[in-house]
C-alpha positions as CSV (number, residue, x, y, z in Angstrom):
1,X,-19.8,160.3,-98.5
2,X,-17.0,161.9,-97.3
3,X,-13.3,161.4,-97.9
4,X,-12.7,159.9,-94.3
5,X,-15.1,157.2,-95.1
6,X,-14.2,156.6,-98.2
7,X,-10.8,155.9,-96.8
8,X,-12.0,153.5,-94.1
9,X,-14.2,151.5,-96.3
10,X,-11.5,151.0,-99.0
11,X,-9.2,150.0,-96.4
12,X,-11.6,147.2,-95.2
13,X,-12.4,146.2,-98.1
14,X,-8.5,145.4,-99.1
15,X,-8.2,143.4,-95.8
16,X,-11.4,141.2,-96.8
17,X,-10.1,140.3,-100.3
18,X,-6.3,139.6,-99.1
19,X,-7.7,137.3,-96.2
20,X,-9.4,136.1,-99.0
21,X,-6.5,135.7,-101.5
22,X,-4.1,134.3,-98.6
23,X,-6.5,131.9,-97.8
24,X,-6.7,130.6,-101.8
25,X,-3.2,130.8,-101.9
26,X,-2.5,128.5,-98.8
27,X,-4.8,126.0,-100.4
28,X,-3.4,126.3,-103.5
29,X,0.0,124.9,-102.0
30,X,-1.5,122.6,-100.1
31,X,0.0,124.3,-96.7
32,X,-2.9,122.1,-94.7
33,X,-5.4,124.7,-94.2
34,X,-9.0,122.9,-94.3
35,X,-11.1,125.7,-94.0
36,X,-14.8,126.1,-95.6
37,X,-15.8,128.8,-97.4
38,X,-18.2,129.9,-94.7
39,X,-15.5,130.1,-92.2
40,X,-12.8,131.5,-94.5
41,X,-15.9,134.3,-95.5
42,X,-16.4,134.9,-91.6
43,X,-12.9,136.1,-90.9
44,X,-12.8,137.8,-94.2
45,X,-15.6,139.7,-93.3
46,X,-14.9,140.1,-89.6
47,X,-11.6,141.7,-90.6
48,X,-12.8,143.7,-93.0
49,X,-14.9,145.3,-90.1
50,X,-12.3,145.7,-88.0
51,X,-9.8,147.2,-89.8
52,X,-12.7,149.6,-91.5
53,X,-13.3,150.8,-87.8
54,X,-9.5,150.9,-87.0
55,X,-9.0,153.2,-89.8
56,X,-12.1,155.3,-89.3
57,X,-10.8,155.6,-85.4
58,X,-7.0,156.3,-86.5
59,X,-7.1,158.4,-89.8
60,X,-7.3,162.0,-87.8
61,X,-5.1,161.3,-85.6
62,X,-1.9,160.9,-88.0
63,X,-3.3,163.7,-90.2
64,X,-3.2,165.8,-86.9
65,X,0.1,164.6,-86.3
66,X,1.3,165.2,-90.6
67,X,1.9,161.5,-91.2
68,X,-1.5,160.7,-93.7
């Protein structure tokens, strides 16, 4: 696996565990979330994806441009 992947998936996979960790949090203080699991998991996952492909996308374009 190459280092541009490797990037993109660790990326992602710090999006899915802080939507995760916002989500406790906000429930923790009672801030009147009443998600489920499943759906909480969902946009976890779903932004995970997205922010794996974002990065994947973006990555050689700010190394072209010196700013990675």
């Amino acid at each position: 696996m190459n280092r541009r992947t490797r990037s993109a998936l660790a990326w992602g996979a710090v999006s899915l565990l802080l939507v995760g960790v916002l989500a406790q949090t906000a429930t923790l203080l009672g801030l009147g979330i009443e998600a489920s699991f499943g759906a909480v998991a969902a946009v976890a996952i779903v932004s995970g994806v997205v922010v794996a492909s974002v990065t994947y996308v973006i990555e050689p374009r700010l190394e072209r441009k010196g700013r990675a």
